[in-house]
C-alpha positions in Angstrom: 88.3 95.7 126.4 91.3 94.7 124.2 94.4 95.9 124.7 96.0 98.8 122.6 97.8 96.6 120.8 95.3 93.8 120.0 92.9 96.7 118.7 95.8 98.3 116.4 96.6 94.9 115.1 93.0 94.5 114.4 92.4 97.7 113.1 95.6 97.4 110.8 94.1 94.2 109.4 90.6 95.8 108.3 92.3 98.6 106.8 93.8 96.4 104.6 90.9 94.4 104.1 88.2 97.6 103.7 90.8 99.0 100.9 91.1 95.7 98.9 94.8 96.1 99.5 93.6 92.3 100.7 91.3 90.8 99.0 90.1 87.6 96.5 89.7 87.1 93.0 86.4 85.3 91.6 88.5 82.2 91.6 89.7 82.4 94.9 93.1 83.6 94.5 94.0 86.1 97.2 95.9 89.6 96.1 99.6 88.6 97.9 99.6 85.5 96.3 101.7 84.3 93.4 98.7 83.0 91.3 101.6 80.6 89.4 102.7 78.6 92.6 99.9 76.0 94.5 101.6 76.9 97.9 101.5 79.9 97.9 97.9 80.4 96.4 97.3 77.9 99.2 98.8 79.4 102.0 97.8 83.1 101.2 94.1 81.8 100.2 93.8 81.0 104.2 95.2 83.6 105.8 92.3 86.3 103.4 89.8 83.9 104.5 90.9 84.4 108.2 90.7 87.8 107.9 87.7 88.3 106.4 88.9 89.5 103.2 85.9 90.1 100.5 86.2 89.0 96.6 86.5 91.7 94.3 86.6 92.0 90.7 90.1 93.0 89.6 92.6 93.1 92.1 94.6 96.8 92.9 97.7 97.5 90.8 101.3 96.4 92.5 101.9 100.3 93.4 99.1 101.3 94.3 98.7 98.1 96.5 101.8 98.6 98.0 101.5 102.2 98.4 98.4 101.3 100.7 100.4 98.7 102.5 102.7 101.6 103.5 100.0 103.5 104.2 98.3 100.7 106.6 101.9 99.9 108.5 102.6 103.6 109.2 98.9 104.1 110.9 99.7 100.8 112.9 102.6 102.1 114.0 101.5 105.9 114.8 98.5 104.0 116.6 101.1 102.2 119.4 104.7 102.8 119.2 104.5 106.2 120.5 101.7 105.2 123.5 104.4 103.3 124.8 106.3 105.6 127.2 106.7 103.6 130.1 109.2 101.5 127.8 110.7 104.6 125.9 109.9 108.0 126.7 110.2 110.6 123.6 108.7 112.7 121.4 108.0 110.3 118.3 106.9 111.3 115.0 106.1 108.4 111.9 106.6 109.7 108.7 106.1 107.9 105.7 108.3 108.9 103.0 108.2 106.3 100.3 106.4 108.3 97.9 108.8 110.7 98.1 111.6 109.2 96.4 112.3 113.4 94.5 113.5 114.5 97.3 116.5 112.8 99.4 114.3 112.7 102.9 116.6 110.6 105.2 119.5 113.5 104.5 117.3 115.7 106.6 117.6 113.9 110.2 120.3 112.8 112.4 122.6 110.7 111.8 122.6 111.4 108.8 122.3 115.4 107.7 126.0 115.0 106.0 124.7 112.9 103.2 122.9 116.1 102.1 126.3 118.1 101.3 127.6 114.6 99.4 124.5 114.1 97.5 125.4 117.9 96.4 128.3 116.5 95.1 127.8 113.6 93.9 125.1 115.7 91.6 127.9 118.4 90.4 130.7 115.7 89.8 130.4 113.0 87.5 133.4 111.1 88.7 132.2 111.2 92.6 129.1 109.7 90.9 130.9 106.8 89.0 133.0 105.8 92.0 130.9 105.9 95.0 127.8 104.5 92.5 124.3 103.9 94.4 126.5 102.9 98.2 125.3 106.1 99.7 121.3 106.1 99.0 119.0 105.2 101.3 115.0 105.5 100.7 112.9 104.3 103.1 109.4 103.8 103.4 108.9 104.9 106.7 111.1 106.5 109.4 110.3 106.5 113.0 111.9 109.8 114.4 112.3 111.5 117.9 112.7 114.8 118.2 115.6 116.2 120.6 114.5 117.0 123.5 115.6 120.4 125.5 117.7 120.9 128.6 114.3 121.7 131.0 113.0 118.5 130.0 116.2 116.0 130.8 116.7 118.4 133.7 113.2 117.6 135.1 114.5 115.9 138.2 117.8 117.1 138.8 120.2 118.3 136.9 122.1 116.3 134.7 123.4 118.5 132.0 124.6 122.1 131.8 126.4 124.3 129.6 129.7 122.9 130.5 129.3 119.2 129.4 127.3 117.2 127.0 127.5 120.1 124.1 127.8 117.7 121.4 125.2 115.2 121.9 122.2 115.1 119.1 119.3 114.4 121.8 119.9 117.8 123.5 118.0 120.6 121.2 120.3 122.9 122.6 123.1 121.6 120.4 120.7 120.7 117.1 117.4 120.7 116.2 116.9 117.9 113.4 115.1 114.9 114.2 117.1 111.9 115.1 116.2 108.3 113.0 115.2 105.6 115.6 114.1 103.1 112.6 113.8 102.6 109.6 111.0 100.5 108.1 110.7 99.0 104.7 107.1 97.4 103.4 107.1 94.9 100.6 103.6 93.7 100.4 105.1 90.9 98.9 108.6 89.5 97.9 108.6 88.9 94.1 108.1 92.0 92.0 109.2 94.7 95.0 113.1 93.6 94.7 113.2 92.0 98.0 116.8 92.0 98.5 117.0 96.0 98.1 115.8 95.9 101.3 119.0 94.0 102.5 121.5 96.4 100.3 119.2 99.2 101.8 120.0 97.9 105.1 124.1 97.9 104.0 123.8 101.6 103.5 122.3 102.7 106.4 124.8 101.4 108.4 127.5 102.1 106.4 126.8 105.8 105.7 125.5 107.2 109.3 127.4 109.0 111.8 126.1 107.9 115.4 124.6 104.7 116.5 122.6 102.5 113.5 119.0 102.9 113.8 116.4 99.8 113.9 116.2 98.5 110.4 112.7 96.3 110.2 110.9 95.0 106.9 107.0 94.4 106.9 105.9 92.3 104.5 102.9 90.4 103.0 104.2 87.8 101.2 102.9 84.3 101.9 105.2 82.3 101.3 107.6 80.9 103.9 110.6 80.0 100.9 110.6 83.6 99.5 110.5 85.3 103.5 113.4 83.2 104.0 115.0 84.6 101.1 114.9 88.0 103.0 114.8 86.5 106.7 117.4 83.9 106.9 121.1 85.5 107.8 122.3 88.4 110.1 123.8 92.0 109.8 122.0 94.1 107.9 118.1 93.5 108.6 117.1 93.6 112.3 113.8 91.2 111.9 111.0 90.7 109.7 107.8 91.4 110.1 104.9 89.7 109.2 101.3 91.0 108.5 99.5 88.4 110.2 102.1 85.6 111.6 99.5 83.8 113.5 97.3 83.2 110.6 100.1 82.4 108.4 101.0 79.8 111.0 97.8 78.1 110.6 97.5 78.4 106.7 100.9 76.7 106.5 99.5 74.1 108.8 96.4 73.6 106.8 98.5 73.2 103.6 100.5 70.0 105.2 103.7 71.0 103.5 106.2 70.1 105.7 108.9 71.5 103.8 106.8 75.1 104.2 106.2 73.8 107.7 109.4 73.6 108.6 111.0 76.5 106.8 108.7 78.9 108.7 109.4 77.1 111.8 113.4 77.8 111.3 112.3 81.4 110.7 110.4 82.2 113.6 112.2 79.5 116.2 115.4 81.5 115.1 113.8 84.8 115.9 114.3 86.2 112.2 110.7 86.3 112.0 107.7 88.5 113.8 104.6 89.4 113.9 103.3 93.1 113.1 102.2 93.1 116.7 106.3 92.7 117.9 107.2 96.0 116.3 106.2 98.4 118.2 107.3 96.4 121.3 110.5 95.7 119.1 111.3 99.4 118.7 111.4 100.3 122.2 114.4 98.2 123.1 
């Protein structure tokens, strides 16, 4: 039998594929790819083929692709992350939030419940809202949360805390019950019409505006071609890594291209650890 994580990867990949959130156009162009630019019709023309993708007759929407995409990466990550205990125990909950941009989700969990009361603010005061701008707003696509956890259970072989010390600390449920943000992940099917580098002043925010330690900060994406994932990859201090849908096969589809320029840009990206596979994640997130 395949391991848990070889059958999630696989089963992430058919998803995609059964939904036509992957799939081919009568003239063999593939959904992530831009149809403008040879490479990268190339490039992600190999990579559908690999995964078995079926031609359809008109390709889904931009939203409603990536909505699916979101969809796809938070089952993938429901289906392993929290299976692996032995590397980090909790209680784990994946909650995918980007379609819930109305309401200010992220303002409900530790660290960050204050951004709530400013929000308030920002909302009654003009001037608050002309000064501080957009540097406090932070919508993810999908949070990975653990809940606190109470005194019996960190007390389960000897006692460690009591009520004399520890009274402030968020992972104790005696001291607060909201969720605490491990990660944060953002999906961009591709990098062209999404925005890409919101996800890097995304990123900014998150650490900027929390109170407590920074939570992972990971994008999943799509996109085929190794240029515009450099565009997000390349550089440190705001994104942890990027993740890619299917590394391996974008490996050999860049291969198969023989553009070396591609060839070695995605070399720099993955030799310099900037770039992963989907499969890294959850492994990723238990550090």
């Amino acid at each position: 039998m395949a391991a848990v994580l070889t059958e999630a990867r696989a089963n992430f990949h058919n998803n995609l594929v059964g939904r036509n959130t992957l799939s081919l156009s009568r003239d063999g162009v593939a959904s992530n790819a831009d149809s403008s630019q040879n490479t990268s019709r190339a490039i992600a023309l190999n990579i559908a083929q690999d995964l078995g993708a079926e031609i359809i007759r008109e390709k889904l929407k931009g939203q409603r692709a990536g909505k699916q995409f979101e969809e796809a990466v938070e089952s993938f990550l429901s289906d392993t992350f929290p299976v692996f205990q032995t590397l980090r125990p909790g209680g784990w909950i994946i909650e995918n939030v980007g379609g819930s941009r109305t309401e200010y989700q992220i303002s409900k969990y530790e660290p960050f419940s204050h951004l709530a009361a400013l929000a308030t603010a920002i909302g009654q005061d003009r001037t608050l809202a002309s000064v501080l701008g957009n540097s406090y707003e932070i919508s993810p696509d999908i949070l990975v949360l653990r809940n606190p956890e109470p005194d019996a259970v960190i007390n389960r072989e000897r006692e460690l805390v009591d009520t004399e010390s520890g009274r402030y600390a968020v992972i104790r449920s005696a001291n607060q019950e909201r969720s605490i943000v491990h990660a944060i992940v953002s999906c961009k099917w591709t990098l062209r019409s999404d925005r890409a580098q919101n996800a890097r002043s995304e990123a900014l925010n998150v650490i900027r505006n929390r109170k407590g330690r920074t939570p992972h900060i990971a994008v999943v994406t799509g996109e085929p071609s190794p240029a515009r994932l450099a565009s997000l990859a390349l550089g440190t201090g705001d994104i942890d890594t990027v993740y890619h849908f299917a590394l391996p096969e974008l490996i050999r589809a860049v291969e198969m291209t023989g553009n070396d320029e591609a060839s070695a840009m995605l070399h720099t990206l993955v030799a310099g650890n900037r770039l992963r596979d989907i499969s890294d994640l959850p492994l990723d997130l238990a550090v």
